[in-house]
C-alpha positions as CSV (number, residue, x, y, z in Angstrom):
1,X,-84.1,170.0,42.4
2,X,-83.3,168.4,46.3
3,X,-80.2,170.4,45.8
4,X,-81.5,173.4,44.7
5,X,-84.6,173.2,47.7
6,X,-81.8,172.9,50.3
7,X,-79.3,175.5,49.4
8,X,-82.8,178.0,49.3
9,X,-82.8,176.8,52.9
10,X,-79.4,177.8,53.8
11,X,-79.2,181.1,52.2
12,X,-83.0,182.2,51.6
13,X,-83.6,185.9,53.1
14,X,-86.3,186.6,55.4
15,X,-88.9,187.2,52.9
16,X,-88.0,183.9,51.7
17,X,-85.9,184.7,48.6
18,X,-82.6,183.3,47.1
19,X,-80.6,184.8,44.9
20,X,-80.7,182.1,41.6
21,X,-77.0,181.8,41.1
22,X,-76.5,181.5,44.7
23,X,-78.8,179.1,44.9
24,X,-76.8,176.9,41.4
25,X,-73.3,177.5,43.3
26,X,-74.4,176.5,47.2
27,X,-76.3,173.6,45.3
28,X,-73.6,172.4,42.8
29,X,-70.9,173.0,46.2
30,X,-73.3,170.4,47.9
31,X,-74.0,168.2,44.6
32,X,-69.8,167.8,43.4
33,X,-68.7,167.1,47.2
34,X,-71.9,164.9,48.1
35,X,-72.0,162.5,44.9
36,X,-69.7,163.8,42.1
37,X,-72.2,165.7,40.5
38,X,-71.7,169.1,38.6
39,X,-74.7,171.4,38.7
40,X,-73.8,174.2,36.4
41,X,-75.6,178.0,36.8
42,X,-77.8,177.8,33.4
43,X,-78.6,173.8,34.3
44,X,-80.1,175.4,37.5
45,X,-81.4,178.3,36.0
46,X,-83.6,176.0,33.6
47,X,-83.9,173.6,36.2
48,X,-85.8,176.2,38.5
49,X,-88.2,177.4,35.5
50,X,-89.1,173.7,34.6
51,X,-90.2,172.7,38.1
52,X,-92.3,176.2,38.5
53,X,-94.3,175.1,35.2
54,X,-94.9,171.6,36.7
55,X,-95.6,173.1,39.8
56,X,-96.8,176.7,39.7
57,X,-97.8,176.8,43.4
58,X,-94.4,176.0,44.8
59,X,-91.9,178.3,43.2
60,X,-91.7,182.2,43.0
61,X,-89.7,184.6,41.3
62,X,-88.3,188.4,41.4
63,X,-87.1,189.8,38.3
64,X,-84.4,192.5,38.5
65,X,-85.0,195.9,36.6
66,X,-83.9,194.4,32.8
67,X,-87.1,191.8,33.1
68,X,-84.1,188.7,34.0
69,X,-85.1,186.2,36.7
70,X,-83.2,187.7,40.3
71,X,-84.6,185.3,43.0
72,X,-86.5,182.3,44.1
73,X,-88.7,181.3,46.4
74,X,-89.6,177.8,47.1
75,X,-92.9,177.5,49.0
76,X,-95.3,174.8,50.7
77,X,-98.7,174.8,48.9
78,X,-101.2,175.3,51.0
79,X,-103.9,171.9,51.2
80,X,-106.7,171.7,49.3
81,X,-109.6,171.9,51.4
82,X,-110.5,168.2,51.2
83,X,-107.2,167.2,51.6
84,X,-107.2,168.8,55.3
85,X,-111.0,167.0,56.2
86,X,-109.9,164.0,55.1
């Protein structure tokens, strides 16, 4: 997931969204010249949908007009309100 986080850094749009296989090949680039790593495009795909269960808040998607996952969105959860008094 670091991998996938950054590369929706590098090539989000302005709203915020990343193409998903965009996001698999910037972050498998970075992943195989970084530590040897191979991060294929249905790995990332699944990878993306996992971490959005475990953590609804962070991730959002676009679907394209067949109902298919498009883009991604990774974004800061907003604190809790007793987390920001103390």
């Amino acid at each position: 997931m670091p991998y996938l986080q950054r590369a929706s850094k590098a090539i989000k749009s302005p709203g915020g969204y990343a193409p998903i296989e965009e996001l698999a090949l910037v972050a498998g680039i970075e992943g195989l010249l970084d530590h040897g790593l191979i991060i294929e495009p249905e790995v990332a795909r699944k990878a993306i949908i996992a971490y959005q269960k475990d953590h609804p808040y962070e991730v959002r998607f676009t679907v394209d007009r067949m109902g298919v996952l498009a883009h991604a969105r990774f974004v800061v959860p907003a604190s809790l309100p007793n987390e920001r008094n103390g």
